[in-house]
N, C-alpha and C positions, 0 to 999 in steps of 0.2 A: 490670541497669544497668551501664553500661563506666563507669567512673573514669580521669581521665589524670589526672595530676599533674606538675607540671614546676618543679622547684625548684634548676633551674642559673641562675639569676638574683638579682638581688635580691625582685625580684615572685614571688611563684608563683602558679600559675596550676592552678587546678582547675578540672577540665570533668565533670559528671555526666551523661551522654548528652549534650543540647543544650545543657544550662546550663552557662557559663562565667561563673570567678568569679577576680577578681587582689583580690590580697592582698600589702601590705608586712610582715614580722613584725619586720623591722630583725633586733635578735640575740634575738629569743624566737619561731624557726620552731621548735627543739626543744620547747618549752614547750607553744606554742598551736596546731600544726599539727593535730595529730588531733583535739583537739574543734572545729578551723577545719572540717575532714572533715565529723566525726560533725552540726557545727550545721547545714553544708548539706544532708545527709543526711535531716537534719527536715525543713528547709525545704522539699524536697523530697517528705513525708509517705514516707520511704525509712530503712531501717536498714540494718546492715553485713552482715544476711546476703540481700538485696538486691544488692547487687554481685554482676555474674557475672563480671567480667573486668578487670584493672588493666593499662594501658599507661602507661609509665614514662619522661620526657626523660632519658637515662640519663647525656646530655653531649655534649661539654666544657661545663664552667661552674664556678661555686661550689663550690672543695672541700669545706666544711662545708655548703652546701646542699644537695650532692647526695650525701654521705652520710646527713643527717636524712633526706631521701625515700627514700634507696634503705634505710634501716631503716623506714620506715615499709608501704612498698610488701612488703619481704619478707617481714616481720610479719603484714599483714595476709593476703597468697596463702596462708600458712603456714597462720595459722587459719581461716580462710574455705575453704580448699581450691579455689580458681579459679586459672584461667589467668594467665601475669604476660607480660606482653612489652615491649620497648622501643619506643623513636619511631619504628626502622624498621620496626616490623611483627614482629620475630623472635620466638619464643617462650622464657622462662626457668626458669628453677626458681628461679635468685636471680637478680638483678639486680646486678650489681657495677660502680659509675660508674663513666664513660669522661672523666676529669680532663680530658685535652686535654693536659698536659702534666705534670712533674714535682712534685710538692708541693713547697712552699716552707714549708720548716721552717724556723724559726728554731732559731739555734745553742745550747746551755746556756751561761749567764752565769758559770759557774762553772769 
C-alpha cells in the first residue's frame, strides 16, 4: 500500500492507495496525526506493516506542519524499512522540508 501525506497546509491530506482523506487538526497535527494514520489504516482493514512505500509533500508550506510530517514520514521509513520519496518522485533516506523560504523566528523578549 503507498501512503502520501501532505501537511504544507493547514488541511492535510492523506491518500492510502485510492483513498483520500482531508483533515483540519488546527494546532493538534503533533498530537492526532499518527493515530489520524493508524485509524484509516483500520478503516481500510490495513496495518503499518502493510505499507510498502511513503511519498511525502516535502514543500514550501507550513513550517511546523511540515516538520510534524516530515518526523512522522522519517519515523515510520525508519521502522518499517520501505521506500520514502518526495512530491517529485525523487527517492530519500530522510525527507528534509523544503520551507520555500526563510523561518520567521521571533526575536527573545528579553
Amino acid at each position: 500500500m503507498k501512503l502520501f501525506l501532505d501537511t504544507s497546509t493547514q488541511e492535510t491530506i492523506l491518500q492510502l492507495d485510492d483513498q483520500k482523506y482531508h483533515h483540519d487538526f488546527g494546532h493538534n497535527l503533533s498530537e492526532q496525526l499518527l493515530a489520524f494514520i493508524h485509524d484509516k489504516l483500520k478503516e481500510n482493514h490495513k496495518d503499518w506493516q502493510d505499507i510498502t512505500e511513503i511519498h511525502f509533500m516535502s514543500g514550501p508550506g507550513s513550517f511546523t506542519g511540515l516538520r510534524i510530517g516530515a518526523t512522522i514520514v522519517n519515523t515510520l521509513v525508519h521502522e518499517l524499512n520501505i521506500p520514502l520519496y518526495d512530491h517529485h518522485g525523487k527517492k530519500h533516506k530522510i525527507i528534509i522540508p523544503e520551507y520555500g523560504r526563510p523561518a520567521n523566528i521571533s526575536q527573545p523578549k528579553k
